[in-house]
N, C-alpha and C positions, 0 to 999 in steps of 0.2 A: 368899262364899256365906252368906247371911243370911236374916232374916225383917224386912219394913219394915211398916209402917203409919201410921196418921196421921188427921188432923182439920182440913180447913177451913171456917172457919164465915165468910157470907156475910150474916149478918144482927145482927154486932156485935157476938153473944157471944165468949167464947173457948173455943177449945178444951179439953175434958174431959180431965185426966191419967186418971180413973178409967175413960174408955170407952178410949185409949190404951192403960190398962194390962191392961185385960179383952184386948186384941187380940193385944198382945205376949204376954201367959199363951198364949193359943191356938196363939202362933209359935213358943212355949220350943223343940219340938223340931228346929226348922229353925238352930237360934243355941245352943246351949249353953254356949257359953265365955262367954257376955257379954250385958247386956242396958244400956242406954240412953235416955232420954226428954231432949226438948228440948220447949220451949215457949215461945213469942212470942204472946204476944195470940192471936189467931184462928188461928195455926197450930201446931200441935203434931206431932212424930212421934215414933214408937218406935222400938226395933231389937233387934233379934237376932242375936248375931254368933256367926262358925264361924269360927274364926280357923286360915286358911291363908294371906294373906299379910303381913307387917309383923304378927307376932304380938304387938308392943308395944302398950301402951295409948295410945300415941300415932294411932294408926288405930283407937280406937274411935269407934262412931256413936251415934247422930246427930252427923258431922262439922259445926262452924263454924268458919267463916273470918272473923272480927270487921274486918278489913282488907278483906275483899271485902264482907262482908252479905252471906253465902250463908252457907245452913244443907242439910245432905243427908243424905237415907238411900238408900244402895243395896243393890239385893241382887245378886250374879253376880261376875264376874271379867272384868277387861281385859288380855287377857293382853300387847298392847301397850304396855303403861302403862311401862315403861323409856324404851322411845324417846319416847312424848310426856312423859315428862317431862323429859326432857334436851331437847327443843325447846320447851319451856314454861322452861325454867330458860335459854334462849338468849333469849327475849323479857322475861325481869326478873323472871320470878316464883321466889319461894322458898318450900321447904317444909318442916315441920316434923314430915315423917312418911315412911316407906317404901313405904308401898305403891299398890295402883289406887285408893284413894277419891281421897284428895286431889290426884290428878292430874285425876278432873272435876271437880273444884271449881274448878279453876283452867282445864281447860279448856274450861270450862261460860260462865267470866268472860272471856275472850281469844276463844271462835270464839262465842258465845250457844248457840242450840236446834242450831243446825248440828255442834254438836260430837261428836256422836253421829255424825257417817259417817266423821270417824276413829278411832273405838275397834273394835280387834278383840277381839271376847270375844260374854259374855251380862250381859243388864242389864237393870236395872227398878229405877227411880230415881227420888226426891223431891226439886225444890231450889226453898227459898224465896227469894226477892229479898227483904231487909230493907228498901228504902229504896222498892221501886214495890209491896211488896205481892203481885207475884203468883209462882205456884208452876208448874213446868212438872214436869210426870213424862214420862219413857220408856222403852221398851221395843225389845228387841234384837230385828235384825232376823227372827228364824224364833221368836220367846215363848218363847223358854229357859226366861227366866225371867217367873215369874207378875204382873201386875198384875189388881188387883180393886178394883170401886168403888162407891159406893152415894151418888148424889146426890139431894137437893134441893134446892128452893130457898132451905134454909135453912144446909145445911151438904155437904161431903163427906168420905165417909168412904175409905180406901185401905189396902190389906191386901195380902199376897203370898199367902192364900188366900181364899177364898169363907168357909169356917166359923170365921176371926177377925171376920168384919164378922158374921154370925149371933149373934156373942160377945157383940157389943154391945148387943140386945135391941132395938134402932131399925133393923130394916133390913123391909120390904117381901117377906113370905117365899111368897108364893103361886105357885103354877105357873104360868111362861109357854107359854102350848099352841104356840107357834111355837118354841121351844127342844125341849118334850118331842115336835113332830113331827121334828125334827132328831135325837132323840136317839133317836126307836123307826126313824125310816126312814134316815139319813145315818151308821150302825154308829156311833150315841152321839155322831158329833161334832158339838158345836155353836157354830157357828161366832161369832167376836168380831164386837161386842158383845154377843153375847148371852148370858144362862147360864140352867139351869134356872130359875131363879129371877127374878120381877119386879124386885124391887129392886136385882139386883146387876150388870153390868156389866161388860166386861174390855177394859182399853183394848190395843186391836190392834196385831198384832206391828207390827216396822218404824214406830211410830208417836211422836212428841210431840205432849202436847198443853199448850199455854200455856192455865192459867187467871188469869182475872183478876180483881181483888179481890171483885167484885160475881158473880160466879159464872159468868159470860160464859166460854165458851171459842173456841178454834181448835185442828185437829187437821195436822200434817200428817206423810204418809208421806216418809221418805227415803228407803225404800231398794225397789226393783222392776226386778228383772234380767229385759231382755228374752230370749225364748229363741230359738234360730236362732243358725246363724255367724254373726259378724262382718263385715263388708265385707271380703275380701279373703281369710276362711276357708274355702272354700266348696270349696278344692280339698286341705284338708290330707289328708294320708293317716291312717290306721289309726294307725301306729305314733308319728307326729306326736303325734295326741291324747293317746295311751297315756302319751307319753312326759312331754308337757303336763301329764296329770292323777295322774303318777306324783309330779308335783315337788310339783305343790300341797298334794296329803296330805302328804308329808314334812314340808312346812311347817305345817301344820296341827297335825297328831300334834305337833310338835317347839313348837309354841308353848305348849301345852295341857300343857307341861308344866311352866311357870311356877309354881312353889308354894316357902314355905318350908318343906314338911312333905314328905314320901315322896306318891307320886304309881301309882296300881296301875291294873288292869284287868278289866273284867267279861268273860270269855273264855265267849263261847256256844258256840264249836267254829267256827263260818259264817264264811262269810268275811269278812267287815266286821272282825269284832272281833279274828281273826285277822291279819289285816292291821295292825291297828293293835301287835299284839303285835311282831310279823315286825318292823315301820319303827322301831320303839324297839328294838329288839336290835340291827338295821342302824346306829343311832346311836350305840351303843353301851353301852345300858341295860344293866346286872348288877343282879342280885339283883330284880328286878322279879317282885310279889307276882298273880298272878292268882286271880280267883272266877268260880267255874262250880256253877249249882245243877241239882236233878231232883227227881221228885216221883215217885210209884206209879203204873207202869199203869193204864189203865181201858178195858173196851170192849175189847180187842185194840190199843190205841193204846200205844204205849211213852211214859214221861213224862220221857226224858233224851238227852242227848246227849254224854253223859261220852265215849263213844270219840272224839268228834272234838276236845273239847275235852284231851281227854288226851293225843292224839296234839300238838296244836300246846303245851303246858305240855311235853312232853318234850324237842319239839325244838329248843324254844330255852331249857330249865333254866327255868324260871320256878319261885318259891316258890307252888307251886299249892295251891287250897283248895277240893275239893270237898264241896257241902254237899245232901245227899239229908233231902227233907222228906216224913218218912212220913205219909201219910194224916188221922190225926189229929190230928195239930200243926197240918194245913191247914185243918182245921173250927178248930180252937182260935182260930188266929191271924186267920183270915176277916176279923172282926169292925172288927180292929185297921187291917186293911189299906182297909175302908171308909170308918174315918175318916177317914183320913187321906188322902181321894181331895178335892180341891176342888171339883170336880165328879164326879155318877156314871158312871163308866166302865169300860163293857161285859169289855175284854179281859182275857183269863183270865192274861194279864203281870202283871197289877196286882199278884197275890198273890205271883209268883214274884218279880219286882222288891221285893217289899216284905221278902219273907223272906231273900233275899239280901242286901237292905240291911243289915239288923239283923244280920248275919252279917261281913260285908265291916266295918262298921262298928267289931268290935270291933279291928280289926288295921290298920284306913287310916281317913284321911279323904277324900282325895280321888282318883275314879277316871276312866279314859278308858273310854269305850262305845260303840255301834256303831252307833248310831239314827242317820237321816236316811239310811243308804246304798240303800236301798231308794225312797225317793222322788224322789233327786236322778239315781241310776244306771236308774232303771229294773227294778227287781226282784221288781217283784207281779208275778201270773198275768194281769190282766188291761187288761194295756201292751200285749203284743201283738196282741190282736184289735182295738185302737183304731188302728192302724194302716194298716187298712182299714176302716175302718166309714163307712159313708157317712152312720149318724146318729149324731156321736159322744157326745151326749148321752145318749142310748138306747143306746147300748151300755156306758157309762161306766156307768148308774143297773143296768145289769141285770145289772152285775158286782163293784156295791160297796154300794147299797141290800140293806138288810136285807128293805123287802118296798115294794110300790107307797103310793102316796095312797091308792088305794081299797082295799086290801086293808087297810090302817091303821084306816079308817072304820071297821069291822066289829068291831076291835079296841079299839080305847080309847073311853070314855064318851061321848056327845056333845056332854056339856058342858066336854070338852077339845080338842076337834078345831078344825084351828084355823082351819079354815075354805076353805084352797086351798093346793096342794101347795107347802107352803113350801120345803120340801130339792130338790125338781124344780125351781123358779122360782130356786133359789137357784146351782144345778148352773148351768145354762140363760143365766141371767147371766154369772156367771166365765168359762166359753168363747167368752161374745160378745165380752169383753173383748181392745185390742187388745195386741200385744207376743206371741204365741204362735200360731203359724201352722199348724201341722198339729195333728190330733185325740193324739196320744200327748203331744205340746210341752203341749194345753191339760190333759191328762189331768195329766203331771208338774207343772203348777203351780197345781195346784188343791189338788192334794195334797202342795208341798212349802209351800204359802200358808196353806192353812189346815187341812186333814185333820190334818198331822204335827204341827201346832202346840196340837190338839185333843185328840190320841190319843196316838202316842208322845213326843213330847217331857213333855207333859204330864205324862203316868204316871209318865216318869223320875224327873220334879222332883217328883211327890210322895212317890212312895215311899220314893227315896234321902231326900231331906230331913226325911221320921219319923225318920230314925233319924243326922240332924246328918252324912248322910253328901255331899260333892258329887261330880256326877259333868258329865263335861266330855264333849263331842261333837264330835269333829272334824272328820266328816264333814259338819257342820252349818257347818266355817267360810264366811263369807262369801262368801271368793273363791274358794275351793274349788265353791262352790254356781252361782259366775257363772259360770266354765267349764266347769261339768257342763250346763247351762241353756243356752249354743255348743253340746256336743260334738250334731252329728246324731242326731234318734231311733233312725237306723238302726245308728250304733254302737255305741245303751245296749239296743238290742234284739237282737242277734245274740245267739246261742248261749244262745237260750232266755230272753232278758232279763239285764240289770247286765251285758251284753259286755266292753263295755272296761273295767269296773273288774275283771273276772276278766282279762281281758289282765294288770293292772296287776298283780294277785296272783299270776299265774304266773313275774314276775320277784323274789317276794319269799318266800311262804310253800311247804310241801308240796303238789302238787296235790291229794291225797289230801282234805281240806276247800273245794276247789274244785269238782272233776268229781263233785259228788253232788247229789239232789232236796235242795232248798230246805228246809230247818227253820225251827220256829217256836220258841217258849218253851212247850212243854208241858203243860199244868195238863187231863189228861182227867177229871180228877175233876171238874171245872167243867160241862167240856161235856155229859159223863152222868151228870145230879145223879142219885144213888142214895142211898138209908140215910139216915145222917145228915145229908148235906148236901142233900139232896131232904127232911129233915124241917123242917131251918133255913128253906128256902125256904118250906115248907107253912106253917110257924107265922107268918113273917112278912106272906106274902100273905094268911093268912086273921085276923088281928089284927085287934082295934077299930080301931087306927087308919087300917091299908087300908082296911076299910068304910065309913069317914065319908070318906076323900079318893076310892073310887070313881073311879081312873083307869081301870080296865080293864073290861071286857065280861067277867063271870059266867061267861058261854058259853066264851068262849074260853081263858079260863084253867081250867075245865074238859075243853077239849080237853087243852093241854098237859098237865095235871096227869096224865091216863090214858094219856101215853105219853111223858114225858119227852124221850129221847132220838129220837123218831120229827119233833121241829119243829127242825131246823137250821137257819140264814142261810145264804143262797149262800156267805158267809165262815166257815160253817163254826162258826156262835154259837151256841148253843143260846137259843130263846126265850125260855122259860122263864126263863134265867139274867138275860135283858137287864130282861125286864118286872119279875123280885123284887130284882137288883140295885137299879133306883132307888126301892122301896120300900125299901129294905136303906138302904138312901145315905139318903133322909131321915128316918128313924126313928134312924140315927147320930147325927144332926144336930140331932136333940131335935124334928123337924118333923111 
């Protein structure tokens, strides 16, 4: 788990160490054990390194291989990388180091671009050809991990966040109105390639792209799990699957535990992350460290979940770490946590993930978490009425859209609007797509493709990475993901949604964190800005500099201002929060 970036120049010059090393400063705190620069003529990259596997200087980055003419920076973990390399070292290759890097470098030169569909992990990866000149990056099947780009025709630039390429002072920083209609109507996510920002880019989960010396590319996807049973599945039973998706986590959880350092857990109380506690104790994990945070009331809203997470820290002795974040530590820290977002993002996670990073941080480095169980199992509120919907596009936008195209028009300026419902057009597409057959199937892969790759994955990787911490997602494995994407809607929909993965937790953890209403990550201070944190907002939206960018309608930030808590998202956002948040996000960003 690192921080990469980098420079290829297309018009002869070479690469700048000093724009390199402006990028890498931006990454320090995703790599703090280690930092690296390499440079060839027109390609240069940096790195940033977290040292959890092969903690030898022998695996530091930017990795060469002088014997192949490969040069790499990764950022993520393979957690396969034993076994290919013992079948890499059956094909004549030898290596002078322990750990995942230099198992792609060699298996990058033995299979080419193709070698990415046998690595199990996450990854976002640079590798130069010395001898043809050209450089291919990729990226892990579900964006684990981050890539970001910023091309012309004269050069590109690549970063593991958005605000290392801003570092550089050459990138293109104007608002794209087809990104910021994605991010006020599609709840902030905006979908790859696109990012707020004109000039910057994200190349797409599941994706390699081969560049070529003259700036030329080609992209292609490997990885698109159809969804529906199998030929031949169609008649499994209940407990079949149960029992199918029981092994796969096992395998998952047990992989993701590959580290040379202690290896913990973010324990929310829900069953996800419970679950993952439960399968590591069933392995037979001792002394395993868990973190569980809360924040103050607000509204009548509780801002914790300590009794469920206390309850599963008991019952299997876990060294538990509760960490309650009063009120004004969360205006204090606010700020910190904007930074450090790559793009601006809505969910009121972002603070709680960021304050328990820093937390978690000082005792581990690297943790397992719970994200992806909700999009692959089926676990939002609004899976089951897609069920029956006879317009499943229309029922999808009226339970996950923040507000319509038109109601949008009224609200932001009109010289940002972007013209035609881009987040509708964009919905309206991916269901037409084929490989998913009923409305809940197109529902689940729209949101395990690109929502989760936008919203919480993202969040994860930025939060934890402020603070050098990694955190690993099991429920995000692969093939865990192909057989959730077979299992029938009708078996991830029973008992109220995520059925059979509650099947699965009733053979491993207490029910007692199973048979309850669904939790979230808490931050009600967010959703009803009051006092101080409704002052933060005031002074930000009413700044010199909101007045010259004039994204929003006077009027209508006007309405919110006179009743704060009265504008909610059908998801339960506060408006107000969303529209000052990316005033907040690019004012961080020096924009």
């Amino acid at each position: 788990m690192c921080g990469i970036c980098g420079e290829i120049r297309f018009d002869g010059g070479f690469a700048s160490p000093e724009r390199i090393a402006a990028m890498g400063a931006c990454l320090s705190p995703r790599g703090p054990d280690g930092s690296g620069m390499v440079l060839r003529g027109r390609v240069g990259f940096g790195h940033r390194r977290l040292k959890i596997i092969d903690l030898s200087e022998k695996a530091a980055q930017p990795m060469e291989d002088p014997d192949l003419g490969l040069t790499l920076a990764f950022n993520g973990c393979i957690y396969n990388y034993p076994e290919l390399r013992e079948e890499l070292q059956g094909l004549g290759y030898r290596f002078f180091s322990h750990g995942d890097t230099e198992v792609i470098l060699k298996a990058y030169h033995a299979w080419g671009r193709d070698c990415v569909k046998r690595f199990h992990g996450m990854f976002a990866f640079a590798i130069h050809e010395r001898e043809s000149g050209r450089v291919m990056l990729a990226r892990d099947r579900f964006g684990i991990k981050p890539m970001y780009l910023s091309q012309t025709p004269e050069r590109l630039l690549l970063a593991s966040s958005l605000p290392a390429l801003v570092a550089t002072g050459e990138v293109d920083t104007a608002i794209d109105p087809v990104a910021l209609h994605h991010y006020m109507t599609f709840h902030a996510v905006v979908p790859a390639p696109l990012t707020i920002l004109k000039g910057v880019r994200k190349l797409p989960p599941a994706t390699t792209r081969m560049i070529e010396p003259d700036g030329r590319f080609d992209d292609a996807t490997f990885w698109a799990p159809p969804f529906g049973p199998a030929a031949g599945e169609e008649g499994r039973s209940s407990e079949e699957w149960r029992d199918m998706v029981l092994d796969a986590l096992r395998r998952a959880v047990e992989r993701r535990m590959v580290s040379d350092v202690p290896v913990g857990v973010l324990l929310s109380g829900g069953v996800d992350s419970s679950l993952i506690v439960g399968l590591l104790a069933e392995a037979g994990q001792t002394g395993l460290s868990t973190f569980s945070i809360g924040f103050e009331d607000a509204n009548g809203e509780v801002g914790n979940e300590f009794e469920y997470s206390d309850l599963i820290a008991r019952h299997y002795g876990t060294r538990h770490h509760q960490i309650f974040v009063p009120g004004h530590e969360l205006l204090t820290e606010l700020p910190g946590a904007i930074r450090a977002m790559s793009e601006p993002m809505v969910s009121y996670d972002n603070i709680g993930f960021y304050l328990l990073s820093r937390e978690v941080s000082k005792h581990i480095k690297v943790v397992q978490s719970g994200q992806g169980a909700d999009e692959i199992f089926a676990g939002y509120h609004w899976y089951p009425p897609m069920a029956d919907a006879a317009d499943p596009v229309a029922t999808y936008r009226q339970a996950f859209f923040d507000r319509s195209h038109e109601t949008l028009s009224g609200q932001l300026r009109p010289q940002w609007l972007a013209g035609f419902d881009a987040s509708g057009d964009f919905v309206r597409d991916h269901f037409a797509l084929p490989g998913a057959g009923d409305p809940v199937a197109k529902a689940l892969r729209i949101d395990s493709q690109v929502m989760l790759v936008d919203d919480p994955v993202k969040r994860v990787d930025n939060m934890t990475m402020a603070w050098g911490l990694e955190a690993r997602v099991p429920f995000l494995d692969h093939e865990l993901a192909e057989l959730a994407a077979r299992v029938p809607s009708a078996e991830k929909l029973k008992g109220g949604g995520k059925g059979i993965l509650k099947d699965v937790a009733r053979l491993v953890i207490p029910h007692e964190v199973i048979d309850r209403r669904k939790g979230y990550f808490p931050v009600p201070q967010l959703k009803y800005l009051a006092g101080p944190t409704l002052d933060m907002v005031r002074d930000a939206m009413g700044s010199q500099r909101a007045r010259e960018r004039g994204l929003f309608e006077p009027a209508w930030l006007d309405t919110l201002f006179a009743d704060p808590a009265g504008h909610i998202t059908p998801l339960q956002g506060s408006e107000l929060w969303q529209a000052a948040l990316l005033e907040l996000w690019l004012q961080e960003q020096g924009l």
